[in-house]
Each structure stands twice: as structure tokens, then as C-alpha cells.
C-alpha positions as CSV (number, residue, x, y, z in Angstrom):
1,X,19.0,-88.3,-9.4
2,X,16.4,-90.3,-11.5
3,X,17.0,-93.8,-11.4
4,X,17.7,-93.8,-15.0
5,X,20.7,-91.8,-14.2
6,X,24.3,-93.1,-13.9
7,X,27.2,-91.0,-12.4
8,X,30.2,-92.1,-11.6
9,X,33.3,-89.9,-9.8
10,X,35.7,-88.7,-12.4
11,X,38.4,-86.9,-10.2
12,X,39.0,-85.3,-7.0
13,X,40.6,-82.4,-6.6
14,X,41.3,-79.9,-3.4
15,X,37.7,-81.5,-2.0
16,X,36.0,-80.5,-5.3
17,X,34.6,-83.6,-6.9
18,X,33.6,-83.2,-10.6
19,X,31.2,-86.1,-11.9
20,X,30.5,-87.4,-15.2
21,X,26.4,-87.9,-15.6
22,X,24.9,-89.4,-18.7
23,X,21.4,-89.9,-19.8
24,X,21.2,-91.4,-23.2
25,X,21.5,-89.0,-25.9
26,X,22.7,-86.3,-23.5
27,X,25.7,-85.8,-21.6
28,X,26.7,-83.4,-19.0
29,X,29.1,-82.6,-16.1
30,X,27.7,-81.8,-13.0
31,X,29.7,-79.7,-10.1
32,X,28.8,-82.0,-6.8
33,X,30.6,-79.4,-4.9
34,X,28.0,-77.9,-2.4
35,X,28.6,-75.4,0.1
36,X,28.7,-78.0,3.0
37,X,26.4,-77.0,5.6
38,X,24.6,-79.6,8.4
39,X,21.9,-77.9,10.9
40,X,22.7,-74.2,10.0
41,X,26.5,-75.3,10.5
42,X,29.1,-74.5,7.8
43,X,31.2,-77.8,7.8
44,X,35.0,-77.9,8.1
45,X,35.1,-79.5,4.5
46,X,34.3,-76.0,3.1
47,X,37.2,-74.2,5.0
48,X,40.2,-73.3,2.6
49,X,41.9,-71.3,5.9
50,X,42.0,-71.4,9.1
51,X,43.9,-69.1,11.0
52,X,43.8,-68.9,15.2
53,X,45.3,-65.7,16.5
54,X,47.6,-66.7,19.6
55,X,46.2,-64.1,21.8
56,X,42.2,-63.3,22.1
57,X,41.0,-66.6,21.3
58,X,39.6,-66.2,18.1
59,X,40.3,-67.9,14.4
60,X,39.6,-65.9,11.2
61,X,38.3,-68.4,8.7
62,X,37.8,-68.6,4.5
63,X,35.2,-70.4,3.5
64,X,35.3,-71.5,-0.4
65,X,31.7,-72.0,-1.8
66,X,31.4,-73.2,-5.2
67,X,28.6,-71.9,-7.4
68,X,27.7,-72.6,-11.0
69,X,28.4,-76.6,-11.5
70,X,31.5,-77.6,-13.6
71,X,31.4,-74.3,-15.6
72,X,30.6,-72.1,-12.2
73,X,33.5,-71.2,-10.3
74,X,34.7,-70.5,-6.3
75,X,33.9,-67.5,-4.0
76,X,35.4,-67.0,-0.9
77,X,34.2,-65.8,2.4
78,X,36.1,-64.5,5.6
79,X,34.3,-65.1,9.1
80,X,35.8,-64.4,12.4
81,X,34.5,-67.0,14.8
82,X,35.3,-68.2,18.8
83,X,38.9,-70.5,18.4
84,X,37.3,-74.2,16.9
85,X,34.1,-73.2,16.6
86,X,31.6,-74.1,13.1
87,X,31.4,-71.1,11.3
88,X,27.7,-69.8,11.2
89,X,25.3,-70.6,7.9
90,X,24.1,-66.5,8.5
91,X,26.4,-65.0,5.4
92,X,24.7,-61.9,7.5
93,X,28.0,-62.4,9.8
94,X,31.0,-62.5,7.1
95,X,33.6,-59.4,7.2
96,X,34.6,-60.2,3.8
97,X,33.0,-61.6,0.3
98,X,35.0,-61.7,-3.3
99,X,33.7,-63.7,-6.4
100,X,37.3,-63.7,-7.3
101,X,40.4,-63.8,-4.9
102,X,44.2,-65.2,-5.8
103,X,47.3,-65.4,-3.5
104,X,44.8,-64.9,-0.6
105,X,46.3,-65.0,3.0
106,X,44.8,-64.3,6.3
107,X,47.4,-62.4,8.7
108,X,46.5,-61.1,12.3
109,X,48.5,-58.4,12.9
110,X,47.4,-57.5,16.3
111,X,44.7,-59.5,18.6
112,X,42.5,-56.5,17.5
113,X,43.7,-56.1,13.6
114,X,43.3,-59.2,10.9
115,X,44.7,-58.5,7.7
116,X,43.4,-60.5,4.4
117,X,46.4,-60.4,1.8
118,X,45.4,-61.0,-1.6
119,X,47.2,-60.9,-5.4
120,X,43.8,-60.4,-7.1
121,X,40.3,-59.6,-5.6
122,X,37.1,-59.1,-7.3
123,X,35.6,-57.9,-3.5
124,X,31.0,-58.2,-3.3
125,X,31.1,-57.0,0.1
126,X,33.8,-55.7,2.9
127,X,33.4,-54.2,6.1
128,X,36.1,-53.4,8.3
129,X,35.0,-53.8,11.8
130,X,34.0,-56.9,13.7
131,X,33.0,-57.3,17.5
132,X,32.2,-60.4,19.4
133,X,28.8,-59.9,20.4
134,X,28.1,-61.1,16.9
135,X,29.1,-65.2,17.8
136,X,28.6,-64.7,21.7
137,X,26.5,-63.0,24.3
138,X,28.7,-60.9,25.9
139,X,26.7,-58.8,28.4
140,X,24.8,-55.6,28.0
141,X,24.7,-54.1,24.3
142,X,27.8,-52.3,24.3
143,X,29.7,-53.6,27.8
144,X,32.7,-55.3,27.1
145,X,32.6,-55.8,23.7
146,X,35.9,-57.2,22.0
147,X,36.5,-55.4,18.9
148,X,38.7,-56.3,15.6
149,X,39.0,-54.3,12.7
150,X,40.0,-55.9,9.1
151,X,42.5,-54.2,6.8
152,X,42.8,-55.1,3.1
153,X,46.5,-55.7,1.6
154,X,46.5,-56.2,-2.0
155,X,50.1,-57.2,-3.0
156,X,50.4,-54.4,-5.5
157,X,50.4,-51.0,-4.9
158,X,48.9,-50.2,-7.8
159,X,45.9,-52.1,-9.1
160,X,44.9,-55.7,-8.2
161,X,41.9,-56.8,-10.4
162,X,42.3,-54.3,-13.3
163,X,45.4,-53.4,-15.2
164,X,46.3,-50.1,-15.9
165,X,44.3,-50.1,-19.2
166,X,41.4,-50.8,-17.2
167,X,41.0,-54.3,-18.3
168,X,40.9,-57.3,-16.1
169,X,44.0,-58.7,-14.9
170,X,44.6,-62.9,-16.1
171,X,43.8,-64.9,-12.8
């Protein structure tokens, strides 16, 4: 900020800090929320969930980046990763992507099945298989690989982010 510049913190909430900046004449808000990342390391300020499954371990992780300043909004991310390990800055490596996502939940099933429950989802990108060779070497390409696969579970059966009349459902 220019040294002509004064902002001061208005209110915290859930690790998003909102700040009130003011340059004479103009006024602003500024979201200071970042996606919180130190030497190619997502930070465990950005997690929203962290979920260790008992058996292979492994946790499956939501990051929640914020975009767009006060007016922006939140989208999530779901990495799986080795148990207490940083998640990885490559978004190259995320099993799941939605600019909008209520009631969401991450479940593992099975050692080899994770499960992301959601009310709502406005889903960018999904794939439904992971294997460990993308967080650790794990010998030769294809030797021993660990595999999970990742199952969607809205909470409706129906729709989740339109209504029947094919409008979008209130958040």
C-alpha cells in the first residue's frame, strides 16, 4: 500500500479479514483474504477440512481460496495428500474444484473410496481417481501404486445447483 494509504481491520470472520481502505475522496473495501501459500506450500490457514482416514495413511483436504476482494466470493478445492503433510501449490494435483459448494463434507468410505458430500455444488473440475505416486515416489511407474477413487454425493436425489425449472437454487 502507498504510504498515503490508511487501512485499518474491520472484522474477522472464519480467517477472512475484510479491511476498510480510504484514500481521500475514495473509499473502498479490500478482501485481504489471500490464498495462503509460503515456498510453493499451501498453508494450514487456507484449510476449511481436514479429514485423516484411519487406515492408509492419508488425509483428504478442502482448501477455501478466496477470489474477487470483498465483492468476490470462496472456491473450494479437494486434495488428497500423505497424513500431516502441506498440501501442494500445483492446483494440477486437486481431485475436486467447485466455485460454489454448501453443506460440503468429506467422508472416506473405504481406505480406497472418499466421498465429498455436498447440499449445493457449482463443480469446475472433478476426476474420480487418485493414486499416490502423485505426492510420493513410489517405485517403478505403475508398481505398487495405492489407488483411491472419489465418489460425488449430493444430498438430493434430484438436482443440487438447479431447481427443477432450471434456475439456480438460493445458496
Amino acid at each position: 500500500m502507498g504510504k498515503h494509504m490508511k487501512c485499518s481491520s474491520v472484522r474477522r470472520i472464519l480467517a477472512t479479514s475484510v479491511a476498510v481502505c480510504v484514500i481521500p475522496g475514495l473509499f473502498f473495501l479490500e478482501g485481504c483474504e489471500q490464498p495462503v501459500e509460503k515456498n510453493g506450500v499451501f498453508l494450514a490457514s487456507a484449510e476449511e477440512m481436514r479429514i485423516p482416514c484411519p487406515e492408509n495413511g492419508l488425509d483428504a483436504v478442502i482448501i477455501r481460496e478466496a477470489y474477487g476482494g470483498a465483492a468476490g466470493g470462496h472456491e473450494r478445492y479437494v486434495f488428497i495428500n500423505t497424513k500431516g503433510s502441506p498440501i501442494p501449490a500445483d492446483y494440477n494435483k486437486t481431485v475436486f474444484h467447485a466455485a460454489t459448494l454448501t453443506g460440503e463434507k468429506l467422508v472416506w468410505r473405504d481406505p480406497h473410496l472418499l466421498e465429498v458430500h455436498y447440499d449445493i455444488a457449482h463443480i469446475e473440475q472433478f476426476r474420480n481417481l487418485w493414486a499416490l505416486d502423485e505426492v510420493q515416489k513410489v517405485g517403478r511407474a505403475g508398481e505398487g501404486d495405492y489407488m483411491v477413487e472419489i465418489r460425488l454425493v449430493p444430498t438430493s436425489q434430484n438436482f443440487s445447483l438447479l431447481n427443477p425449472g432450471g434456475n439456480f437454487k438460493e445458496k
